[in-house]
C-alpha positions as CSV (number, residue, x, y, z in Angstrom):
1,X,-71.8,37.9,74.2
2,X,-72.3,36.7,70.8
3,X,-70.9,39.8,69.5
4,X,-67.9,38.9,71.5
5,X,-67.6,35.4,69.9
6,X,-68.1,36.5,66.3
7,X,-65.1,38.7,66.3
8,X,-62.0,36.4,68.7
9,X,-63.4,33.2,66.2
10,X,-62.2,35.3,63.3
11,X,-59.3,36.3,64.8
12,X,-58.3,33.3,66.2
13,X,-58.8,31.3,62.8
14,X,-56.7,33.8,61.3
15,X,-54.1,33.4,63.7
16,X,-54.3,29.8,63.3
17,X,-54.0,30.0,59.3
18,X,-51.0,32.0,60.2
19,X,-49.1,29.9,62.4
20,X,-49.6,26.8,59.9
21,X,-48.6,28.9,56.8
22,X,-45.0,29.7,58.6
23,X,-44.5,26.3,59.8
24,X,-45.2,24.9,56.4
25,X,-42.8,27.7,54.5
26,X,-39.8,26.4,57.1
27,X,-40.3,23.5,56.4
28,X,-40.5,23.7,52.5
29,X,-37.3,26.0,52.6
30,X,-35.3,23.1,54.7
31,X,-36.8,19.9,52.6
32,X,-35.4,23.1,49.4
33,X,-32.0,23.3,51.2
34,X,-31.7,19.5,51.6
35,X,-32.3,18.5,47.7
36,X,-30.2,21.7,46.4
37,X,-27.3,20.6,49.0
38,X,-27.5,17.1,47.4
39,X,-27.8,18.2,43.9
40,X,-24.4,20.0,44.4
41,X,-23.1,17.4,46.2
42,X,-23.7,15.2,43.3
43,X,-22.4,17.5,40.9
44,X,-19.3,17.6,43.1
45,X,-18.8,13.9,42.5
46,X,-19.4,14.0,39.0
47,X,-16.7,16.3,38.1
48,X,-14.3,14.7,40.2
49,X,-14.8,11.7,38.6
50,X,-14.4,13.7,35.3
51,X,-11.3,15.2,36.3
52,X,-9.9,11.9,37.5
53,X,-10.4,10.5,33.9
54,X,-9.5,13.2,32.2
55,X,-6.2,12.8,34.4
56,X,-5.7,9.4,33.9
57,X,-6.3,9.8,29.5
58,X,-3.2,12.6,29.8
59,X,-1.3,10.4,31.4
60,X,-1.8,7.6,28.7
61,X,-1.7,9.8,26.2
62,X,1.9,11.2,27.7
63,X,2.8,7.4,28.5
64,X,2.5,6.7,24.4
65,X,3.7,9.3,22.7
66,X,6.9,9.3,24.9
67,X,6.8,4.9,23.6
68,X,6.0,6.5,20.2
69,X,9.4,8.7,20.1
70,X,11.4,6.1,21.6
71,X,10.5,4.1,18.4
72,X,11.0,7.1,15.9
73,X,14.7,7.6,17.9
74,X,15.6,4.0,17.8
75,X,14.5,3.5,14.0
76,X,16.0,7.1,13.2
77,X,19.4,5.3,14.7
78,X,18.8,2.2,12.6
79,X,18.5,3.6,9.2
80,X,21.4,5.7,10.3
81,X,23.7,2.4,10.6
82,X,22.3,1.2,7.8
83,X,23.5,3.9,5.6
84,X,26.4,3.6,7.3
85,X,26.6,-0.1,6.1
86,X,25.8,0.6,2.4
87,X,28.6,3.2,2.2
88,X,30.9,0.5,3.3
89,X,29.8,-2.7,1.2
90,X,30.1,0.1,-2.0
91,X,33.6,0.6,-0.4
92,X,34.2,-3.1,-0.2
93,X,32.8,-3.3,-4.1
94,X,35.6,-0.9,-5.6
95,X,38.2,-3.0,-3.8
96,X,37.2,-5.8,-5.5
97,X,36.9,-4.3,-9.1
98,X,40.4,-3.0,-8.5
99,X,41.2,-6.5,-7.9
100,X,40.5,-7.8,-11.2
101,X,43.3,-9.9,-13.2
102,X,44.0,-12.2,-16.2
103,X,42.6,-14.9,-14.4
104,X,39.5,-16.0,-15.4
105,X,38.4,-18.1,-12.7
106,X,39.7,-15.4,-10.0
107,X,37.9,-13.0,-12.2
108,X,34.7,-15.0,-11.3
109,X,34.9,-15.3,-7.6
110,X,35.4,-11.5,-7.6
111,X,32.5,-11.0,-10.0
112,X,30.3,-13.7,-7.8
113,X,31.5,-11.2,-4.6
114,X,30.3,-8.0,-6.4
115,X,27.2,-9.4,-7.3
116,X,26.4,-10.4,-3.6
117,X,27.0,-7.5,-2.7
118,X,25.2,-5.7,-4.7
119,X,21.9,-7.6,-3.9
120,X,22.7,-6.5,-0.3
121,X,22.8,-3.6,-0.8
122,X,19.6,-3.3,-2.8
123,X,17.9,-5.0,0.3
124,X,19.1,-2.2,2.3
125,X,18.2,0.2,0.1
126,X,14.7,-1.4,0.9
127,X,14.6,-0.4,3.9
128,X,16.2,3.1,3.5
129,X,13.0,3.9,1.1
130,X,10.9,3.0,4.0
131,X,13.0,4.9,6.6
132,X,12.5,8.0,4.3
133,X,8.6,7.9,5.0
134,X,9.2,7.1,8.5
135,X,11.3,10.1,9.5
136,X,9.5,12.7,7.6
137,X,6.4,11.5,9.5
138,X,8.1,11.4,13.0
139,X,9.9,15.0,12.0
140,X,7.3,17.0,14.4
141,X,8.2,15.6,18.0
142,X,5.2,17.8,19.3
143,X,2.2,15.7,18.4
144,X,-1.1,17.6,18.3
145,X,-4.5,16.2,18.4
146,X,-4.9,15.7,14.9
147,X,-1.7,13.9,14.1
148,X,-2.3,11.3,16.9
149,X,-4.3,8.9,14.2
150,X,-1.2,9.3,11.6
151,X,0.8,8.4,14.2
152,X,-1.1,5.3,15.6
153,X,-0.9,4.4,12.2
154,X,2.6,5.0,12.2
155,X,3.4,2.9,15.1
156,X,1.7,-0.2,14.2
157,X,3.7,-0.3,11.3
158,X,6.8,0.3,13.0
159,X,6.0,-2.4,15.0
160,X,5.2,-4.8,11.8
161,X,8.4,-3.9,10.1
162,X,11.1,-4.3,13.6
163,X,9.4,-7.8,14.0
164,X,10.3,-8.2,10.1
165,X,13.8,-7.1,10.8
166,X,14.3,-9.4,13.7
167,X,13.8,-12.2,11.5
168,X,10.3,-13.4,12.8
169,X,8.7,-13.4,9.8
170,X,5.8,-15.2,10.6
171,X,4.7,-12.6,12.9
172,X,5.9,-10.4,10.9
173,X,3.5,-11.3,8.3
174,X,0.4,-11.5,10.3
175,X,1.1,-8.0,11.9
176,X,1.4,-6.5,8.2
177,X,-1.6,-8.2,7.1
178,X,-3.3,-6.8,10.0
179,X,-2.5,-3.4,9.1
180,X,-3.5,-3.3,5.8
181,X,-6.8,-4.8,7.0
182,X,-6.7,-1.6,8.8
183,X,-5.2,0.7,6.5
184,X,-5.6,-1.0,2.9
185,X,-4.4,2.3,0.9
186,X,-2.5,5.3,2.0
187,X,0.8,6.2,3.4
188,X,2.8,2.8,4.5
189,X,0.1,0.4,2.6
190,X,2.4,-0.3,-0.3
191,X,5.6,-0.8,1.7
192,X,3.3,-3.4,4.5
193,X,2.2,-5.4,0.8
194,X,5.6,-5.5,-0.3
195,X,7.1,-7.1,2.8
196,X,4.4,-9.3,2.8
197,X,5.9,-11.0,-0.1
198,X,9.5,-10.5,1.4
199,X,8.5,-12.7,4.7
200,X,7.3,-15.6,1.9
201,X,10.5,-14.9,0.3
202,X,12.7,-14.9,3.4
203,X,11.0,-18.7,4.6
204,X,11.8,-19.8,1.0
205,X,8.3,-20.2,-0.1
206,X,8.7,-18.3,-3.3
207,X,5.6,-19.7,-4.6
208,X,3.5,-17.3,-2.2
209,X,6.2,-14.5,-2.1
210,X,5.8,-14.3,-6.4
211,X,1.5,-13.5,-5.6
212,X,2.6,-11.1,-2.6
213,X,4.5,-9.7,-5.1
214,X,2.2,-9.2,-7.8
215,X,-0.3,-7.6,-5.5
216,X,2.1,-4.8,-4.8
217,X,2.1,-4.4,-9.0
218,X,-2.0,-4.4,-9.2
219,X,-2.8,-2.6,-6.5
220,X,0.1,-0.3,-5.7
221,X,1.1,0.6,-9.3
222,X,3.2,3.9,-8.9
223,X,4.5,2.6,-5.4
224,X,8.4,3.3,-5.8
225,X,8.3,-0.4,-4.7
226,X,7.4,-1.5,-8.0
227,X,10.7,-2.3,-9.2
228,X,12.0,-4.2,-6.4
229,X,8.6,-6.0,-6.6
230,X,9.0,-7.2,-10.3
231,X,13.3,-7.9,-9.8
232,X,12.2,-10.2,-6.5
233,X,9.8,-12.0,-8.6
234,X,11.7,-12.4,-11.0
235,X,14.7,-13.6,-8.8
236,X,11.5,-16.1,-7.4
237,X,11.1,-17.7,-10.6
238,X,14.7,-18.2,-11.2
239,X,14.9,-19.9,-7.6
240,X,11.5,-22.2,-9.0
241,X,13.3,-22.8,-12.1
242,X,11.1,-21.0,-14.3
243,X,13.5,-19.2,-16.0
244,X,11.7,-18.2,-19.3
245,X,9.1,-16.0,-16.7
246,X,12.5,-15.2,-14.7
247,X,14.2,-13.7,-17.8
248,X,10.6,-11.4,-18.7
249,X,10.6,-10.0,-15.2
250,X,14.1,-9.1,-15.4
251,X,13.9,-7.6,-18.4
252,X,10.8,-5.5,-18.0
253,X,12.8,-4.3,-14.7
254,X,15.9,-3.2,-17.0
255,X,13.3,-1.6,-19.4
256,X,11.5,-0.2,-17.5
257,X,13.6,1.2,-14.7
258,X,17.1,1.7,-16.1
259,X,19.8,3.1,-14.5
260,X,19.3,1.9,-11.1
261,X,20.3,-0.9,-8.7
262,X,17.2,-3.0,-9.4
263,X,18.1,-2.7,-13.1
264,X,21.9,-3.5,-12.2
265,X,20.9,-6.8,-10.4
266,X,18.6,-8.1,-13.3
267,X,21.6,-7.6,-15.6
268,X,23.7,-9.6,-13.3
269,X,20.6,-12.2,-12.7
270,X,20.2,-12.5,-16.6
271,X,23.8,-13.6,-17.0
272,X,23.2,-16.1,-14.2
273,X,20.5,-17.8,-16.3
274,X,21.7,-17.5,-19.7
């Protein structure tokens, strides 16, 4: 009998042992199925989520370069008119030198006409330097990755410089200061400067538009601004009554950038003061 006993204990401990060991693997795999099913589950949800954001930054970055083109199109338009514009007020000019007589005090009203014109045309020539810039940077309608910080850059001074045109000059200033507190050199920093001092000019406070002025001179000294710089301050000074520092600035303007309309309308400014 004990014989018996000492060999069904073994086997039923074994058995036993057995039965435990496949319960325990089941239920190991199903607790391993649970947290893997979970674990994709949540990786599911992360990459939708991804996808969704990745969705929504296309569609903003769509949404502003389509705003960005509308602005290169509409400013393409307006330097386009305003060519247009300076063709016609030369027209206007050669009318009016053909319409030169014996009189002398006709001759003057012509000559005060000419010379009106003239300094509107050099103010749209202004704007024709900047629309140069503009275009060549808005020339590639495709915009890759790497040109979308030129072009933010280019947008925000768009932005500055159609406030500027629409005669808000205040905000026009602020939004130029702003961006060359973001952009203080580079392409566009010398123009923002210079317009600066135009907004002073434009409200009449020529006292701030002459420093404006001077800043695009020390800090932007082979901008193609420079002469329209020094011919507006000197045209400041003349407004201040200054016209000893008038007549240098003028000068220095026909001295040192002959043969163009700056240097035409500091001839015509001189004779004014002397």
């Amino acid at each position: 009998m004990k014989r018996f006993w000492r060999i069904i204990l073994p086997a039923m401990a074994f058995t036993l042992a057995a039965c435990a060991t496949s319960s325990d693997l089941k239920a190991l795999r199903t607790e391993l199925n649970r947290q893997t099913e979970e674990k994709f589950a949540a990786a599911d949800t992360r990459l939708d989520e991804r996808v969704s954001a990745l969705q929504k930054a296309q569609a903003k970055n769509t949404e502003d370069l389509a705003s960005l083109r509308k602005t290169y199109a509409n400013t393409s338009a307006n330097f386009s008119d305003l060519r247009d514009q300076v063709q016609q007020l030369r027209g206007q000019i050669e009318t009016l030198k053909k319409e030169t007589t014996r009189d002398v005090k006709k001759d003057a009203e012509i000559q005060e006409k000419i010379d009106h014109l003239l300094v509107k045309i050099n103010f749209i020539e202004n704007f024709l330097e900047i629309g140069k810039k503009e275009e060549a940077g808005g020339a590639d309608g495709a915009a890759s990755v790497k040109d979308q910080g030129k072009q933010g850059k280019a947008a925000a001074y768009a932005v500055a410089y159609q406030t500027f045109k629409n005669g808000h000059y205040t905000k026009a200033r602020e939004l130029f200061q702003d961006f060359l507190t973001a952009y203080p050199t580079g392409e566009y920093s010398d123009n923002a400067q210079f317009w600066i001092g135009e907004c002073y000019f434009f409200e009449k406070n020529y006292d701030k538009a002459i420093l404006e002025y001077e800043k695009v001179t020390k800090k932007f000294p082979s901008s193609n601004k420079m002469p329209y710089a020094l011919l507006k301050q000197g045209i400041c000074f003349q407004n201040l009554g200054d016209k000893i520092s008038a007549k240098l600035l003028l000068q220095q303007v026909i001295r040192d950038y002959p043969n163009t309309s700056q240097a035409r309308i500091a001839r015509t400014k001189l004779q004014e003061i002397q």
